[in-house]
DRENDO-1510 file (C-alpha; in Angstrom, 1 decimal, always signed):
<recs>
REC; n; res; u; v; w
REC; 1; UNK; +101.5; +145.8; +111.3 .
REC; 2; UNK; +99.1; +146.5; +108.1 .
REC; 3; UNK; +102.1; +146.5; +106.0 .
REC; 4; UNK; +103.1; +142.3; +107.2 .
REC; 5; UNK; +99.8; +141.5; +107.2 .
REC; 6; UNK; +99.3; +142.7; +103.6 .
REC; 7; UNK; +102.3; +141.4; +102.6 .
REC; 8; UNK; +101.3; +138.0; +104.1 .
REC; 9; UNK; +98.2; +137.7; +102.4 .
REC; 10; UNK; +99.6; +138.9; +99.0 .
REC; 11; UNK; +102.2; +136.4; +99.3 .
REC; 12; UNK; +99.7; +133.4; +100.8 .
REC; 13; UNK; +98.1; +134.7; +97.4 .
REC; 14; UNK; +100.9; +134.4; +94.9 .
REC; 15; UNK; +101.7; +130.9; +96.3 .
REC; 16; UNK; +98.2; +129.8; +95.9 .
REC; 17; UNK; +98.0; +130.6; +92.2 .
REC; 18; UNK; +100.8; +129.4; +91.4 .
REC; 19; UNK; +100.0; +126.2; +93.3 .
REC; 20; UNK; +96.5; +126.1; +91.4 .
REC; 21; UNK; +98.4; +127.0; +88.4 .
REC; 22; UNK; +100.6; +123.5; +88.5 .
REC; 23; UNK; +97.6; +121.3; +88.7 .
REC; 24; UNK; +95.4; +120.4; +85.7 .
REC; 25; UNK; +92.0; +118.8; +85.4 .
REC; 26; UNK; +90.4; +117.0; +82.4 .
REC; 27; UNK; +87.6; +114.6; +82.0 .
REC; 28; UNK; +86.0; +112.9; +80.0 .
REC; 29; UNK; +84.1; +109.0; +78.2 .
REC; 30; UNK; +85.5; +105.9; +78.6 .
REC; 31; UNK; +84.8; +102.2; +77.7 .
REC; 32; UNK; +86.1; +98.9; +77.2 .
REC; 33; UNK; +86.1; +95.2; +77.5 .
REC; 34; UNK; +86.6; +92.6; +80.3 .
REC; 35; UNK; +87.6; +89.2; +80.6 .
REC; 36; UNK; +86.7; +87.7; +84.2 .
REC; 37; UNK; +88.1; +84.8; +86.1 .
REC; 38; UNK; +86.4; +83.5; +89.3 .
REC; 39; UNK; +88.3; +81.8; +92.1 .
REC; 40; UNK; +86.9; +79.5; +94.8 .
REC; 41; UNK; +87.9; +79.9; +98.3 .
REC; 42; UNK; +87.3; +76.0; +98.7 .
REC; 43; UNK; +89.7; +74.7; +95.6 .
REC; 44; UNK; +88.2; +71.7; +94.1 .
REC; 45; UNK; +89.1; +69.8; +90.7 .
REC; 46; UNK; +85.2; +69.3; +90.3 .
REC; 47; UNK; +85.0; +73.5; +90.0 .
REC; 48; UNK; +86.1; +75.0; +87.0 .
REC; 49; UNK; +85.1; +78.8; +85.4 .
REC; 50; UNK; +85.3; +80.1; +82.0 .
REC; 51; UNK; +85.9; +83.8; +81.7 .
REC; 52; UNK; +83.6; +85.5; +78.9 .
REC; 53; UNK; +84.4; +89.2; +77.6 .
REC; 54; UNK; +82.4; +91.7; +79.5 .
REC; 55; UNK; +82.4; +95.5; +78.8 .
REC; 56; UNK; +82.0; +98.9; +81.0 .
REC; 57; UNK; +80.7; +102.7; +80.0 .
REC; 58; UNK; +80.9; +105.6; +81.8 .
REC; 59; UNK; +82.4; +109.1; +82.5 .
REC; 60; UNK; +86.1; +109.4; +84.2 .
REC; 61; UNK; +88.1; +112.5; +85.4 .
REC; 62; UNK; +91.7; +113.0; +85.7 .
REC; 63; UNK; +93.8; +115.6; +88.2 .
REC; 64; UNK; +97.1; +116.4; +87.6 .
REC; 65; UNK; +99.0; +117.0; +90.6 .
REC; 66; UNK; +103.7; +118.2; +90.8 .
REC; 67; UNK; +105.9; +115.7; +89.8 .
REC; 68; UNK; +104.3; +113.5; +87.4 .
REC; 69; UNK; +101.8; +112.2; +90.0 .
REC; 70; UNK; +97.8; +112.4; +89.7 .
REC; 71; UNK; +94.8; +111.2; +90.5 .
REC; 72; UNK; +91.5; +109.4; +88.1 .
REC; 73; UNK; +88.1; +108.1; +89.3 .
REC; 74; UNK; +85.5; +107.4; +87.1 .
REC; 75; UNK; +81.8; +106.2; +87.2 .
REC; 76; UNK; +81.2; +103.5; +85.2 .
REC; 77; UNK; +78.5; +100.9; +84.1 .
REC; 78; UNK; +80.1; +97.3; +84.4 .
REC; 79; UNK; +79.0; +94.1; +82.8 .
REC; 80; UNK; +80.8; +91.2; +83.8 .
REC; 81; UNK; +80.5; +87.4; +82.4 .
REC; 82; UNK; +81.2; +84.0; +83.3 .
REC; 83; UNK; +80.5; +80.5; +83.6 .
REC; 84; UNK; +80.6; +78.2; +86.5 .
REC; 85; UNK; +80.8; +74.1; +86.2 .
REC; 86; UNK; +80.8; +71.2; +88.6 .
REC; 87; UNK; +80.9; +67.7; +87.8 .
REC; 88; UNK; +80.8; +65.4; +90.6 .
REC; 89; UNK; +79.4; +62.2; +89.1 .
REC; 90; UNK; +75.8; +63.0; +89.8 .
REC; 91; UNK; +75.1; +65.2; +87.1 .
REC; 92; UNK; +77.3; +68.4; +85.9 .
REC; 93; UNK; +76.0; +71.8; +87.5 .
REC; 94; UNK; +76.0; +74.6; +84.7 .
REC; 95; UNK; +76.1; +78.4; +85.3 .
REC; 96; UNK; +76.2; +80.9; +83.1 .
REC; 97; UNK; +76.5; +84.1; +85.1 .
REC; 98; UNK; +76.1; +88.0; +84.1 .
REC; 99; UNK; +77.2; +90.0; +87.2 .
REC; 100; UNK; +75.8; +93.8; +86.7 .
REC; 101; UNK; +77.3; +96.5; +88.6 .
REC; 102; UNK; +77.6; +100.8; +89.3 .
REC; 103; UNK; +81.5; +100.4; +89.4 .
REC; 104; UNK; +84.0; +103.6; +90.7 .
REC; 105; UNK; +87.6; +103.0; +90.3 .
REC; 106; UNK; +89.8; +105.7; +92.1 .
REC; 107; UNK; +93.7; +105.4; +91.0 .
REC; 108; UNK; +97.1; +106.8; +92.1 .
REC; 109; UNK; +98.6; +107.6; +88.4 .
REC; 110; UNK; +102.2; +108.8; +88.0 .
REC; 111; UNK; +102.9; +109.6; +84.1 .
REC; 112; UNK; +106.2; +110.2; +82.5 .
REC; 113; UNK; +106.1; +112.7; +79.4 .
REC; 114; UNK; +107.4; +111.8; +75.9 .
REC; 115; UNK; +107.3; +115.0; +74.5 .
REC; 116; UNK; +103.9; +117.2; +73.5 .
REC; 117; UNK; +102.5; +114.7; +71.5 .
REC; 118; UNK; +102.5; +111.3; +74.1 .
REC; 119; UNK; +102.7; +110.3; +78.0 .
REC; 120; UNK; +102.9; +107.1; +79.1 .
REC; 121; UNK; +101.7; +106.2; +82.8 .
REC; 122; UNK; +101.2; +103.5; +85.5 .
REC; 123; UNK; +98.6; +103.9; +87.8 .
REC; 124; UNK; +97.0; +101.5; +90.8 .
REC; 125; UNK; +94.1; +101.8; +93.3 .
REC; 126; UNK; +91.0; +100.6; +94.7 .
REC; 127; UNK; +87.5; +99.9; +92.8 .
REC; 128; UNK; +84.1; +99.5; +94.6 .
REC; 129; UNK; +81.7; +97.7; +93.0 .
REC; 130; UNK; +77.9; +98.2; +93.9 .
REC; 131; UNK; +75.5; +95.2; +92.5 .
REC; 132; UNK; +72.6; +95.8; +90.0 .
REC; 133; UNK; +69.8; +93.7; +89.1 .
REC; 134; UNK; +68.9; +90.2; +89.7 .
REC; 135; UNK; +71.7; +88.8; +91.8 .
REC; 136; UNK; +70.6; +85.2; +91.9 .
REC; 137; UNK; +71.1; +82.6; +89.4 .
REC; 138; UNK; +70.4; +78.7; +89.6 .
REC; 139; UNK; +70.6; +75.6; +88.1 .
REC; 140; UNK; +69.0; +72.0; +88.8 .
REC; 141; UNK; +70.1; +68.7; +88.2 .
REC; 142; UNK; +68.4; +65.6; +88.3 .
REC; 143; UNK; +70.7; +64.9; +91.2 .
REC; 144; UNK; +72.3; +68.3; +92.2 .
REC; 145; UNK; +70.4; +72.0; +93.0 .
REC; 146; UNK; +73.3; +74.8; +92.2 .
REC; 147; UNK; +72.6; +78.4; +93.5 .
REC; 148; UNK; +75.0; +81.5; +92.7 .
REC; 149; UNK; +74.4; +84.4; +94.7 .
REC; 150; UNK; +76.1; +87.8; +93.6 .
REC; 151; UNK; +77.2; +89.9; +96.9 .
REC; 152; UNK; +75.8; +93.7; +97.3 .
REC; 153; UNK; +79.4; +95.4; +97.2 .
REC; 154; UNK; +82.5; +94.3; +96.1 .
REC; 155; UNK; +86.1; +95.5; +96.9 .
REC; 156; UNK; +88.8; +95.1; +94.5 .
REC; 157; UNK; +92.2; +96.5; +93.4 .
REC; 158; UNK; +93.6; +98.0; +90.2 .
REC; 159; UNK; +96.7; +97.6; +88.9 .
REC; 160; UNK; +97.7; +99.3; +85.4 .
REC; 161; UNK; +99.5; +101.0; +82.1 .
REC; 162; UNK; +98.9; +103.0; +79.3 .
REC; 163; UNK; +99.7; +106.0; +77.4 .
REC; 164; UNK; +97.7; +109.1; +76.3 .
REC; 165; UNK; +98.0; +110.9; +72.7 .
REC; 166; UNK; +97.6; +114.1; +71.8 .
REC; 167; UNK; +96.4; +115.1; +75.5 .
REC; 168; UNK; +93.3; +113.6; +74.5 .
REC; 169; UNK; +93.0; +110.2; +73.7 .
REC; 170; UNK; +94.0; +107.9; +76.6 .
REC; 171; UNK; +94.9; +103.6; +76.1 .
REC; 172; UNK; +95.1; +101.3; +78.9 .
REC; 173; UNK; +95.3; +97.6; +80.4 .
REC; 174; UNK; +94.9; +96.8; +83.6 .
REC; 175; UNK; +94.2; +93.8; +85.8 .
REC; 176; UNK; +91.9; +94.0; +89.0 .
REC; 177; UNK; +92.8; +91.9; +91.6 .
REC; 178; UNK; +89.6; +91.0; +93.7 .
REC; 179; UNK; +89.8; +91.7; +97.2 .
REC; 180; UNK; +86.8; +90.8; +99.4 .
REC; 181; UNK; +84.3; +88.2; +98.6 .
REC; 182; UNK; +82.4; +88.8; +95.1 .
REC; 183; UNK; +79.6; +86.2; +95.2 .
REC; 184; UNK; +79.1; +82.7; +96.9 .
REC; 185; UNK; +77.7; +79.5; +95.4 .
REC; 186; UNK; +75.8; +76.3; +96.8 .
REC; 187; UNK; +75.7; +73.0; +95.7 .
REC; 188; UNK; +73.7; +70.5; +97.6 .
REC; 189; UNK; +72.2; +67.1; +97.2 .
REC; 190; UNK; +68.8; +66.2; +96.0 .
REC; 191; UNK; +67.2; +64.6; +98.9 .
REC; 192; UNK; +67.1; +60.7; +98.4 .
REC; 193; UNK; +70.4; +60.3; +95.6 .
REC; 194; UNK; +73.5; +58.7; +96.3 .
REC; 195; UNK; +74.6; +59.5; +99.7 .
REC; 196; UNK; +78.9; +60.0; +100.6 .
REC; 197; UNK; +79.6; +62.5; +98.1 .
REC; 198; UNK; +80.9; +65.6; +100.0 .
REC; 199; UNK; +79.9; +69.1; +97.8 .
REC; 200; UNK; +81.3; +72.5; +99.2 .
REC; 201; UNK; +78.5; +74.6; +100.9 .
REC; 202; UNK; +78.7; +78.1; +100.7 .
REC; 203; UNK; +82.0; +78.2; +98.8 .
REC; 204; UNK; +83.2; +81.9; +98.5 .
REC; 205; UNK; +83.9; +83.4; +94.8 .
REC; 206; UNK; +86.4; +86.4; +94.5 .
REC; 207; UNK; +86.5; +87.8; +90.8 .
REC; 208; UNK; +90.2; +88.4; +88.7 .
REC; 209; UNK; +89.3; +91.2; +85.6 .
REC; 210; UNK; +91.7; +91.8; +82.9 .
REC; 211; UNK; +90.4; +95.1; +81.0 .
REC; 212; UNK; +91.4; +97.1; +78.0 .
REC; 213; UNK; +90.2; +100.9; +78.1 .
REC; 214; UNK; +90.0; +103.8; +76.4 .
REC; 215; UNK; +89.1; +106.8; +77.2 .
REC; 216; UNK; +88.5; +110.3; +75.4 .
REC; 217; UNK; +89.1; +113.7; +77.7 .
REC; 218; UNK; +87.1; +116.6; +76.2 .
</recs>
């Protein structure tokens, strides 16, 4: 009975290393640009938004699972910019927004090898995005008050491509697909102006994020 249940072990032992053995882990810096596009859940010609190039900073960590599959998070710094417009005869309601966030991206990556010296990889997955700093912005009109109001959390999805060099050095793109409502913004009236203009109350803003990264694993 000693003898199987030392044999067990040693083999649950064997397997384990080896498992341990197949999976890698590196980390490591990465930063990059942005370019955001805002879309209004109540569509109107009046609206319009001009994406601005943003940038993030932070650390990320990769794990190397079997079969060309893995996993990366990373914690990141996020500055975002935009600009939102209205025009609706009254006066034209101007916007230029900076969203601030604590940002942590967490991605399915499968990589295909191209010898020692290259890899080149997709990877998707979701990012939640925790607000920082003033969250309010506003603008008044002689006949229009405009308020833009950034939400607390945000919920988005990655999708993306890139290769890494020289196991160290890692390029990507990827687009982020905005998932639950990013910020909401309020146009109303001026009490006594032109009355039978209707303007979109509480109009719901999800954010669209192209990014280029790079990222260097130690």
């Amino acid at each position: 009975m000693k003898k199987i249940i030392l044999s067990l072990v040693l083999l649950v032992s064997i397997v384990g290393a080896q498992t341990a053995s197949a999976f890698s882990f590196d980390w490591g810096v990465t930063g990059g640009f942005n370019l955001t596009k805002l879309k209004f859940d109540k569509a109107s010609k009046s609206f319009d938004t001009n994406g601005q190039a943003g940038w993030f900073l932070g650390l990320k960590a990769n794990v190397g699972l079997i079969g060309g599959f893995g996993l990366d998070g990373a914690l990141l710094y996020n500055q975002m910019k935009y600009t939102t417009t209205a025009d609706y005869g009254l006066g034209t309601v101007s916007i230029n927004e900076t969203a601030r966030s604590f940002a942590i991206p967490i991605n399915l990556k499968y990589s295909i090898g191209l010898g020692k010296m290259a890899n080149v990889y997709v990877t998707t997955g979701p990012q939640f995005d925790f607000a920082m700093g003033d969250k309010n912005d506003d603008d008044n009109t002689t006949a229009i008050v405009s308020s833009f109001e950034q939400e607390n959390m945000t919920t988005s999805w990655n999708v993306g491509a890139g290769v890494k060099l020289f196991k160290h050095l890692d390029l990507g793109l990827s687009y982020n697909f905005g998932l639950s409502k990013a910020a909401k913004q309020t146009i109303d009236l001026v009490s006594g102006t032109t009355v039978g203009i209707t303007l979109p109350d509480n109009n719901s803003v999800k954010a669209n994020t192209f990014k280029i990264q790079a990222t260097y694993y130690f």
